[in-house]
GUVEXGU-887819 format. One record per atom (N, C-alpha, C): x, z, y; residue in three letters. Coordinates in steps of 0.2 Angstrom, whole numbers, plus 5000, padded with zeros to 4 digits. Each point is the difference from the previous one (the first is absolute). Layout:
XZYALA
...
END
This chain:
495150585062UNK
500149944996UNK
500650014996UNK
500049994994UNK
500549994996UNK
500349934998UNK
500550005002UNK
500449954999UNK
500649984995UNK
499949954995UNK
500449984994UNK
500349955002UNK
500649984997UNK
500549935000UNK
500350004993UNK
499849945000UNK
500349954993UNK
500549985000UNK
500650004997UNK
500849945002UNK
500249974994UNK
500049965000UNK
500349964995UNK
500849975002UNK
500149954998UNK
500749945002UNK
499849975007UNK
499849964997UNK
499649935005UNK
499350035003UNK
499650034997UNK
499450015005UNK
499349954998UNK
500249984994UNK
499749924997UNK
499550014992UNK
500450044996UNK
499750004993UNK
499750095001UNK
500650044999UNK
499650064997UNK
499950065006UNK
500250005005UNK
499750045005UNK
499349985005UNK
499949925000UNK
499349995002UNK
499450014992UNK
500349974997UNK
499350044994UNK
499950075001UNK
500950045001UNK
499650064999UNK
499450045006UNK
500349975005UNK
499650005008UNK
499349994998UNK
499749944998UNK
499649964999UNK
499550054996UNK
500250014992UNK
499850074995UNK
499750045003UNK
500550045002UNK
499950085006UNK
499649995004UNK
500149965004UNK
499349975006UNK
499550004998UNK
499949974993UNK
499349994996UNK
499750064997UNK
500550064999UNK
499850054997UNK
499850075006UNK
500150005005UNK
500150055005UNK
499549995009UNK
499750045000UNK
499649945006UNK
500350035006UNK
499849935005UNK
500749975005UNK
499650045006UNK
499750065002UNK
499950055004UNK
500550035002UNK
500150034992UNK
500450055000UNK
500949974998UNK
500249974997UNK
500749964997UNK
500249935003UNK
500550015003UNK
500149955001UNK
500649944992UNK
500149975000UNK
500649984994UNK
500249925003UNK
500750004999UNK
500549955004UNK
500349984993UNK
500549945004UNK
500550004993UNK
500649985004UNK
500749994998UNK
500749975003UNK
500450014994UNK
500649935002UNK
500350014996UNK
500950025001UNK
500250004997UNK
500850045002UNK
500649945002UNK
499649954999UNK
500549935002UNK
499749965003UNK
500249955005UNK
499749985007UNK
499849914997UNK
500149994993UNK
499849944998UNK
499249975003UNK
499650034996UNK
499549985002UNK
499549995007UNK
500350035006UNK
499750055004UNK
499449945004UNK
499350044999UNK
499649935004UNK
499649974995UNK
500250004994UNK
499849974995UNK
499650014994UNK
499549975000UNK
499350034995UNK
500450024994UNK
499650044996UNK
500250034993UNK
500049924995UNK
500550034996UNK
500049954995UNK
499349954993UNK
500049965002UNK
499349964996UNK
499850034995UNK
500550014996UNK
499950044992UNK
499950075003UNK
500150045005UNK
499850065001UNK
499249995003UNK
500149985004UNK
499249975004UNK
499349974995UNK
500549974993UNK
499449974994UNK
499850074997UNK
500550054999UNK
499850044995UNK
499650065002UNK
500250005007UNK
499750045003UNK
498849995002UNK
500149945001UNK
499349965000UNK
499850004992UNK
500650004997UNK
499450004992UNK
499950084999UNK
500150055004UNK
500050085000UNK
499449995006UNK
499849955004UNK
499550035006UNK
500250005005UNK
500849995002UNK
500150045007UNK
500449925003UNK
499950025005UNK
500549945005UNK
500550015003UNK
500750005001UNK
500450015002UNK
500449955005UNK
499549944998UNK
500349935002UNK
500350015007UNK
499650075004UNK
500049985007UNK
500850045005UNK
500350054994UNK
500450035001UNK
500849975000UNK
500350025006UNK
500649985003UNK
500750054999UNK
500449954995UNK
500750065000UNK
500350035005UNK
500350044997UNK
500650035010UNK
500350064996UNK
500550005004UNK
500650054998UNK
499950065002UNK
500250054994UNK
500050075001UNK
500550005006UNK
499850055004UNK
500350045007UNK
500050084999UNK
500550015003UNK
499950105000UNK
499450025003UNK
499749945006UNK
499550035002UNK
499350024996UNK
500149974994UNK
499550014996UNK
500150084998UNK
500550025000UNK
500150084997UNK
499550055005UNK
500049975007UNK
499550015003UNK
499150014999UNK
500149934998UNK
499149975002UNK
499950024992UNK
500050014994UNK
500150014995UNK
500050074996UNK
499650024998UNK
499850084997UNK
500449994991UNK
499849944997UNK
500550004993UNK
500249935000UNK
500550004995UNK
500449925001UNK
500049994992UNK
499849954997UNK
500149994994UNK
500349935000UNK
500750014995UNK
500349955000UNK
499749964991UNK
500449945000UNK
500049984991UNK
500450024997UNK
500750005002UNK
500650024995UNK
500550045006UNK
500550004992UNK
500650055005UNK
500449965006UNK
499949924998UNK
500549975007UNK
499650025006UNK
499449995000UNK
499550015005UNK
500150075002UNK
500050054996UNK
499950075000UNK
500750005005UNK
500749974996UNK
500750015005UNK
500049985008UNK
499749944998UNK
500049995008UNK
499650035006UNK
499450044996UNK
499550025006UNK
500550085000UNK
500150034997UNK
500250075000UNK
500649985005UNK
500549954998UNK
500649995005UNK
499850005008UNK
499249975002UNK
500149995005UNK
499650075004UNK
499850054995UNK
499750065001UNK
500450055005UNK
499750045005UNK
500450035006UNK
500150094998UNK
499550014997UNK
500150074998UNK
499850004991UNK
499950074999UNK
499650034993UNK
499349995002UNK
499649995004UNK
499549995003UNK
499549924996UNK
500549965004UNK
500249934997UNK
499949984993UNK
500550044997UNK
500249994994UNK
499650034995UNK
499650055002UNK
499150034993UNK
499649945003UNK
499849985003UNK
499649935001UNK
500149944995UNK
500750024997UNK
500149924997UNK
499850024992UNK
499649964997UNK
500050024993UNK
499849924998UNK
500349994991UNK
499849984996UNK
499349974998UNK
499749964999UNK
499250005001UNK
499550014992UNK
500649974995UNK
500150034996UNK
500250064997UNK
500250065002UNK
500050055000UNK
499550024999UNK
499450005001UNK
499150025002UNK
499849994992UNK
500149964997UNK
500149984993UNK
500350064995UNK
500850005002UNK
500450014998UNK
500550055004UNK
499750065000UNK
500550035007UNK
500850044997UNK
500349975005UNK
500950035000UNK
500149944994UNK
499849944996UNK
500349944995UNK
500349965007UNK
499949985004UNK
500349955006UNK
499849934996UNK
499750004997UNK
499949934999UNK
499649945004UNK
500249954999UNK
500349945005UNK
499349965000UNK
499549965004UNK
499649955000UNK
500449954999UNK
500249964994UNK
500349904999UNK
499749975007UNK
500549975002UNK
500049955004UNK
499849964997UNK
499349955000UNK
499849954997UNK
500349925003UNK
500450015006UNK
500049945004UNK
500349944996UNK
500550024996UNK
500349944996UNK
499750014993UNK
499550024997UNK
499749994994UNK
499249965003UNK
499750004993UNK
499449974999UNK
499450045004UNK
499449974999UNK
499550045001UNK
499850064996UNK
500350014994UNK
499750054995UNK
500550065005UNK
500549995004UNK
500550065001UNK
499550035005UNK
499549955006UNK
499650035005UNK
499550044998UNK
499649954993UNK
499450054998UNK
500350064999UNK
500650024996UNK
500550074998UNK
499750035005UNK
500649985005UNK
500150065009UNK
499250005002UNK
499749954999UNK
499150025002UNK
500050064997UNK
499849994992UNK
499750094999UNK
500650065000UNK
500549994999UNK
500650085003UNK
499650015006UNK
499949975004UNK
500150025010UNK
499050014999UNK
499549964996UNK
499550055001UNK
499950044997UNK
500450044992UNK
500050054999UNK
500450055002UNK
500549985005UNK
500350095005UNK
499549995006UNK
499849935004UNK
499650025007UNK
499550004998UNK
499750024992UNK
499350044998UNK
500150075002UNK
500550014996UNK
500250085001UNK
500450025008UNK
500349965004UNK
499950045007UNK
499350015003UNK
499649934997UNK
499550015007UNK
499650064995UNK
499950014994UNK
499850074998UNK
500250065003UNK
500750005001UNK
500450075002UNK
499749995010UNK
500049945001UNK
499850015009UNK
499250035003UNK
499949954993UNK
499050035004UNK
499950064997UNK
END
C-alpha cells in the first residue's frame, strides 16, 4: 500500500481538502492518504466549515476528518509528504532524521509547477473565494499525483 500525507499549518483548511481530493481520485485498496499539520493548534478538530462547504460543493466530505500534528513518526508510516508552502516545507524538513527523510518531502504544487516552490494561500483569514482558489490548485496537482500513482 502506498502511503501519502498532506500538511498544512493547522490541519484545518488546506491539507484536509487536499486529503479529501486525493482520496476521491485514488482507490482506497491500494493508497492510503492522511493529513497533519505542523502546529498543535487545532489538534482533534474537524476541518474548517468554509473548507468542508467547498469541498461538498466538489462531492466529497471531509467533515469527518480530525487535525493532528506532524511527528517524525510519519517519516516512517509515510511513502511521500506533501506540504502547502515553504513554512511547512521548513518545519517538516527540520524535523527530518536523514537524506532519506528529506526526498519524502515535496511541495504539492511542484506537480503543476516543478523546482517554481510555489506556495498553496492559506485561505484561513480571507473569504470564501480564497477556499474555492486552494480547492482547484490542490485538485489540479492531486489530478496529476494520482495520474503518476496508478
Amino acid at each position: 500500500m502506498i502511503k501519502i500525507l498532506m500538511v498544512c499549518l493547522g490541519n484545518i483548511c488546506r491539507s484536509p481538502l487536499a486529503e479529501g481530493i486525493l482520496k476521491s481520485k485514488l482507490p482506497s485498496h491500494k493508497f492510503r492518504v492522511d493529513s497533519a499539520g505542523t502546529g498543535n493548534y487545532h489538534i482533534g478538530c474537524t476541518p474548517d466549515k468554509r473548507s468542508i462547504a467547498v469541498a461538498r460543493k466538489y462531492g466529497l466530505d471531509i467533515s469527518n476528518l480530525s487535525g493532528r500534528q506532524f511527528s517524525v513518526a510519519d517519516f516512517d508510516t509515510f511513502d511521500y509528504i506533501y506540504v502547502m508552502d515553504a513554512s511547512n516545507y521548513n518545519n517538516v524538513i527540520a524535523l527530518a532524521r536523514d537524506t532519506n527523510d528529506k526526498r519524502k518531502v515535496k511541495f504539492i504544487l511542484n506537480e503543476i509547477y516543478p523546482t517554481e516552490n510555489y506556495e498553496v494561500p492559506d485561505p484561513y483569514f480571507g473569504g470564501d473565494d480564497g477556499f474555492e482558489n486552494v480547492y482547484k490548485m490542490l485538485d489540479e496537482a492531486c489530478s496529476k499525483i494520482a495520474k503518476q500513482l496508478i
